[in-house]
C-alpha positions as CSV (number, residue, x, y, z in Angstrom):
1,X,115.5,60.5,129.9
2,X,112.1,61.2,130.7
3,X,113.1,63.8,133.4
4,X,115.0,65.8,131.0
5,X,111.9,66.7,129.1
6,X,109.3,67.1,131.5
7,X,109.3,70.9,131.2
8,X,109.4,71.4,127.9
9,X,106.2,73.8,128.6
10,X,107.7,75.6,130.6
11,X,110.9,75.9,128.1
12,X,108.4,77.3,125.3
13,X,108.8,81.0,127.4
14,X,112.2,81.3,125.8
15,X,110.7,82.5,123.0
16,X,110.8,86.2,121.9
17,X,113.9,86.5,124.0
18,X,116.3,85.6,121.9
19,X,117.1,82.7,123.9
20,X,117.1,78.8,122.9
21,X,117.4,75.4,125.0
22,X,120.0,73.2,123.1
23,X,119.0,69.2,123.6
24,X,122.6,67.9,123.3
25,X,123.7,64.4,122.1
26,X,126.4,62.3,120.5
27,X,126.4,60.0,117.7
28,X,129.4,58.0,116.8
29,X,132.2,59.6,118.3
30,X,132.5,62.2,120.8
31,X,131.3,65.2,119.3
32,X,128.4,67.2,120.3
33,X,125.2,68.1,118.3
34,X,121.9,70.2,119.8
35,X,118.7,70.2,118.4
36,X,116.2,72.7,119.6
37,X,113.6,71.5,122.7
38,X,110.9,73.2,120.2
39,X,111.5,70.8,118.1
40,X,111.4,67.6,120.6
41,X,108.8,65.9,122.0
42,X,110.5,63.2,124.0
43,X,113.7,61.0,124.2
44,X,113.2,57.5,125.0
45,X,115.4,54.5,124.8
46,X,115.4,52.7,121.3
47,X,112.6,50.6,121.7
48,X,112.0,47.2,119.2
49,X,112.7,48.4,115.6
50,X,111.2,46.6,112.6
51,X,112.3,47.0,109.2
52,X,111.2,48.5,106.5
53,X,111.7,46.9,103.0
54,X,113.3,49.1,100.1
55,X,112.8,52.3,102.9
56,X,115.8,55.2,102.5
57,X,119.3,53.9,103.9
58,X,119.2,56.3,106.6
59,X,116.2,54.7,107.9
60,X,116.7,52.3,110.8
61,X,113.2,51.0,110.9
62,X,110.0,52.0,112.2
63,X,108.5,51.9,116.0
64,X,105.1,51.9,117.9
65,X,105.4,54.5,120.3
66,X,102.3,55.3,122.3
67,X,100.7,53.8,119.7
68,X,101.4,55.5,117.1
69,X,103.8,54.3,114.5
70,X,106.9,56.3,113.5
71,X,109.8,56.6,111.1
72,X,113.1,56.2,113.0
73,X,116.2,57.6,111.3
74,X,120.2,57.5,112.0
75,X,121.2,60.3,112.6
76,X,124.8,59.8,111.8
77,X,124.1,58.1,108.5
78,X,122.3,61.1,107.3
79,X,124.9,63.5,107.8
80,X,127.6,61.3,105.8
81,X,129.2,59.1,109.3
82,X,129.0,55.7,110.3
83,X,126.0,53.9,111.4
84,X,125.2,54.1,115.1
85,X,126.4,50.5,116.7
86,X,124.7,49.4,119.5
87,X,121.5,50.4,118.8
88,X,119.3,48.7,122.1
89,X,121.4,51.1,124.1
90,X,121.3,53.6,122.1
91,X,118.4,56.5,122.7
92,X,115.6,58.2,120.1
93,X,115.2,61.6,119.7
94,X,111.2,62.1,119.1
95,X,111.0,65.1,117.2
96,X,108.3,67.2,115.4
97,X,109.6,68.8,111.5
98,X,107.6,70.5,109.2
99,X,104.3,69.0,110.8
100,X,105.4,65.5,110.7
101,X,106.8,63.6,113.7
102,X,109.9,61.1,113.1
103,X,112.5,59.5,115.3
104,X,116.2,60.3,115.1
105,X,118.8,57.6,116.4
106,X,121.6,58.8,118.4
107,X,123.9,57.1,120.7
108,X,124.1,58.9,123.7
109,X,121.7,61.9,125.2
110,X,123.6,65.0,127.0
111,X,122.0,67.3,128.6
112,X,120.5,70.7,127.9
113,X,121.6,73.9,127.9
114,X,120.0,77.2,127.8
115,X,121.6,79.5,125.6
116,X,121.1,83.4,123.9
117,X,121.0,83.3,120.3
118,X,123.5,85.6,119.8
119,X,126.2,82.5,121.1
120,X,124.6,81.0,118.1
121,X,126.7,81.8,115.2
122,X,126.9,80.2,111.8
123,X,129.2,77.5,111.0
124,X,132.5,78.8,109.3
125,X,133.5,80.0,106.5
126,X,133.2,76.8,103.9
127,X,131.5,74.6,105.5
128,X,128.3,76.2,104.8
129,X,127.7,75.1,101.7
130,X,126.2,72.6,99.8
131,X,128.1,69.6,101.3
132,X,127.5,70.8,105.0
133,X,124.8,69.3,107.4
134,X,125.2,72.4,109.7
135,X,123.0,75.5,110.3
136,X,125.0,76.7,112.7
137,X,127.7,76.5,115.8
138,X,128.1,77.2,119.6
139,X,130.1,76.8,122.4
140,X,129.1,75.2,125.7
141,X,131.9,74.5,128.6
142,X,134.5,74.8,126.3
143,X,133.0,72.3,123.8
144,X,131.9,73.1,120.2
145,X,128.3,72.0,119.5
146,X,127.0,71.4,116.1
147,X,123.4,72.3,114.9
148,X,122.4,70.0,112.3
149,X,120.4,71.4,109.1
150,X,117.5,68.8,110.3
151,X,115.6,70.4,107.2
152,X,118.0,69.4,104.8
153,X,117.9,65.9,106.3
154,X,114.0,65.5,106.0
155,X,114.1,66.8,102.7
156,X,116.6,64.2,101.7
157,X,115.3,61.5,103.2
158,X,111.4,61.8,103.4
159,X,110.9,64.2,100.1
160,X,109.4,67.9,100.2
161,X,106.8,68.8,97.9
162,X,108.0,71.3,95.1
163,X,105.1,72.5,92.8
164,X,102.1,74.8,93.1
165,X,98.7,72.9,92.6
166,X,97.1,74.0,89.2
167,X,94.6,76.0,90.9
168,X,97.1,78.2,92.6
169,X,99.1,78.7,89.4
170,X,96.1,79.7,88.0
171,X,95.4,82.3,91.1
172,X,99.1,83.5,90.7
173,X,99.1,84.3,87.0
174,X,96.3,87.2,88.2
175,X,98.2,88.5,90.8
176,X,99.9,91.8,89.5
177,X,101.5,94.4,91.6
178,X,104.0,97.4,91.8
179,X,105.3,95.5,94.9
180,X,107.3,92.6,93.3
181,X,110.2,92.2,95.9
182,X,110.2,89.8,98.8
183,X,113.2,89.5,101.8
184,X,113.5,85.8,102.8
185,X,115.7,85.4,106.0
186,X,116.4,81.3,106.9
187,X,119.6,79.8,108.0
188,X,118.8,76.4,106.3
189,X,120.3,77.0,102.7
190,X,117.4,74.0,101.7
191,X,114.6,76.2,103.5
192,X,115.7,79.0,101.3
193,X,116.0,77.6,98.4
194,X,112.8,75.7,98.5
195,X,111.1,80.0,99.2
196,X,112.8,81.3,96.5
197,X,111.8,78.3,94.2
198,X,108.2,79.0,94.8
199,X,108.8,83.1,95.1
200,X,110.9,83.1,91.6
201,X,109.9,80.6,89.4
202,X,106.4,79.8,90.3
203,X,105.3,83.3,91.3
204,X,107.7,85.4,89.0
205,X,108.9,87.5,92.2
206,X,112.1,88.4,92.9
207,X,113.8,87.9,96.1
208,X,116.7,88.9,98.5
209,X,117.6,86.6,100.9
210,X,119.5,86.8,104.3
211,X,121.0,83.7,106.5
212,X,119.8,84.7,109.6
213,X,117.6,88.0,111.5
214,X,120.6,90.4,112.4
215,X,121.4,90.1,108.2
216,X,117.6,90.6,107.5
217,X,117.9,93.6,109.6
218,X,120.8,95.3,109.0
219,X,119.4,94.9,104.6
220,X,116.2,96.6,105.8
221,X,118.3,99.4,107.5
222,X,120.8,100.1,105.2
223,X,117.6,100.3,102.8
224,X,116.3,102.9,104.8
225,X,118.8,104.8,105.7
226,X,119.8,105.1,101.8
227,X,115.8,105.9,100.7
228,X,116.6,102.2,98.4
229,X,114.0,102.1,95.5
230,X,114.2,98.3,97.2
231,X,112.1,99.7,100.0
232,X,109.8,100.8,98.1
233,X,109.2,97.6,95.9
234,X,109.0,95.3,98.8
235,X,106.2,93.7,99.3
236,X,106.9,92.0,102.4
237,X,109.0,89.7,104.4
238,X,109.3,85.7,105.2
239,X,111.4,84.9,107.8
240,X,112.3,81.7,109.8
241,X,112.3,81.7,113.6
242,X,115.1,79.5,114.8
243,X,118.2,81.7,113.4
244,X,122.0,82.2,115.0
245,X,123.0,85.7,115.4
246,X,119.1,87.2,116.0
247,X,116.0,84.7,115.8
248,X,112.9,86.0,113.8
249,X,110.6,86.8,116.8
250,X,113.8,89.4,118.1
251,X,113.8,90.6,114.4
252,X,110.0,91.6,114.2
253,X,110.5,93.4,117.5
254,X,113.6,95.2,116.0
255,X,111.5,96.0,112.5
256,X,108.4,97.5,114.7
257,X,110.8,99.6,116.8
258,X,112.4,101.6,113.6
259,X,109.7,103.9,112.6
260,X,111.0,103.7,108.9
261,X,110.1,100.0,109.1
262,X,107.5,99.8,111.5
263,X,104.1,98.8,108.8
264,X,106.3,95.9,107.0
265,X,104.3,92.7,106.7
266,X,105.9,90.2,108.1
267,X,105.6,86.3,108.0
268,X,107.3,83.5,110.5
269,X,107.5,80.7,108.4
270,X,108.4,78.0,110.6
271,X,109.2,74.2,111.0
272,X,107.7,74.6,114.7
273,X,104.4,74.2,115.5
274,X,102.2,74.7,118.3
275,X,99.6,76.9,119.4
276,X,102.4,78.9,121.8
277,X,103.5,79.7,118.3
278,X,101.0,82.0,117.2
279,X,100.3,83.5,120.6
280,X,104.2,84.8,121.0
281,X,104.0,85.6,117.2
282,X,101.0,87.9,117.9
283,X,102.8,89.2,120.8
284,X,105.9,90.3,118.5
285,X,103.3,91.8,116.1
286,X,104.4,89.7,113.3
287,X,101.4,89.6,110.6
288,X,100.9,85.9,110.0
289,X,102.4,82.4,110.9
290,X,102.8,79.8,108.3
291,X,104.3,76.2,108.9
292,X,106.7,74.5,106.6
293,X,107.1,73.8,103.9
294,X,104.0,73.9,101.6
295,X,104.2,75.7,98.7
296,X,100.2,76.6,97.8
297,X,100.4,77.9,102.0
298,X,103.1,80.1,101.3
299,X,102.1,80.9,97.9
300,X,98.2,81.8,99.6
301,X,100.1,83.8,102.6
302,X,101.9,86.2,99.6
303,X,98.7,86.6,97.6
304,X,96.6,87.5,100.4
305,X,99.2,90.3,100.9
306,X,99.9,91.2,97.1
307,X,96.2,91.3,96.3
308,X,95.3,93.4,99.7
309,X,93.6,96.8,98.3
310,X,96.0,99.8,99.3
């Protein structure tokens, strides 16, 4: 599979056009699943496993690859099927989440696909919610693909930290400001709630939150266009990059076209990372670029806004 990611480079131009390159693969039955080439570094066949004693049930075992050692999870047992048979035939997924790198089991590699995220749409209606695995849906060749909440997964399996270190509670409690409203546009319902968590309880801001960049949008519009006191109490906005419907670098683009929107502060707060990152986010003219998911980093990114002199 080598020659299926050799120009992932290349594939990083994609971004700010709206468009996406789809990895697809199988696990225990025939249906598809994509996963972003962002996110991947490489697919491999599953090399030697060895186990790990009292590790998470989804985890398969751990591998040396290029000498490094990393996590390797099913990736069908972590969305509720079967475990993946076969698994010396079976290939790895080498991914890179939330600035950590981890395996993911699969039985069979596609291909991929270059798509525009507006084919991207979310999943439907009840199957969103907290018992679904999916961020969103698309079709390829007259097949549906599934995009797996990989988030909610990693959060599950390997833990997220949830609290502000003392010394940022102690920063935040000084923080005061007319500006108390934040917009917070992800299509993972776990990314969002793990913003707000920080936002609301820890930071005592309120938010409004959107599931993908065309929502974010058309809330900031219809704010404008009805002179919303919301407007005017918003402080800024966090929003993901990988979205269906309109991903986050189209929706800075679309916010510094609209003259009534133009000076927002904006922040892509990502589970990619790379420097190609931060040079296409300065080419948007987003403000800042935060990975995820730390709560002091985000909490730091909102302070250095809220306590910016007028």
């Amino acid at each position: 599979m080598s020659g299926v990611m050799a120009s992932v480079d290349q594939r990083t131009q994609l971004a700010g056009r709206n468009r996406l390159e789809l990895l697809m693969f199988r696990l225990s039955g025939r249906q598809l699943y994509g996963i972003n080439v962002f996110k991947v570094r490489e697919v491999l066949q599953c090399p030697k496993l060895s186990s790990v004693p009292r590790s998470h049930q989804v985890v398969r075992g751990i591998a040396n690859i290029r000498g490094s050692t990393i996590t390797i999870m099913d990736l069908s047992m972590a969305i509720g099927g079967p475990p993946i048979q076969d698994i010396e035939n079976s290939f790895v997924i080498i991914s890179e989440y939330n600035r950590s790198v981890q395996g993911f089991l699969v039985h069979e590699v596609d291909r991929i696909v270059n798509l525009n995220w507006k084919d991207i749409h979310a999943p439907p209606s009840g199957t969103a919610a907290g018992s679904s695995y999916l961020t969103a849906v698309t079709h390829v060749d007259g097949a549906m693909i599934e995009v797996i909440d990989v988030e909610r997964i990693l959060a599950e399996v390997v833990g997220a930290k949830e609290n502000l270190s003392q010394e940022m509670v102690g920063r935040v409690g000084q923080a005061a400001t007319e500006k108390n409203l934040i917009l917070v546009s992800d299509d993972s319902i776990v990314a969002r709630k793990q913003v707000c968590k920080t936002l609301e309880n820890d930071m005592s801001i309120e938010t409004v939150t959107a599931k993908n960049g065309q929502q974010a949008l058309d809330i900031l519009k219809k704010w404008a266009d009805e002179k919303s006191p919301e407007l005017e109490r918003l402080a800024l906005v966090i929003s993901d990059i990988e979205m269906p419907e309109m991903d986050g670098y189209t929706f800075t683009t679309s916010v510094r076209a609209d003259e009534r929107l133009k000076d927002l502060y904006i922040i892509l707060h990502t589970s990619m990372s790379g420097v190609f990152n931060q040079d296409i986010v300065n080419k948007v003219g987003a403000d800042k670029f935060i990975p995820k998911f730390d709560p002091d980093v985000l909490a730091e990114a909102v302070l250095e806004v809220l306590e910016a002199p007028e």
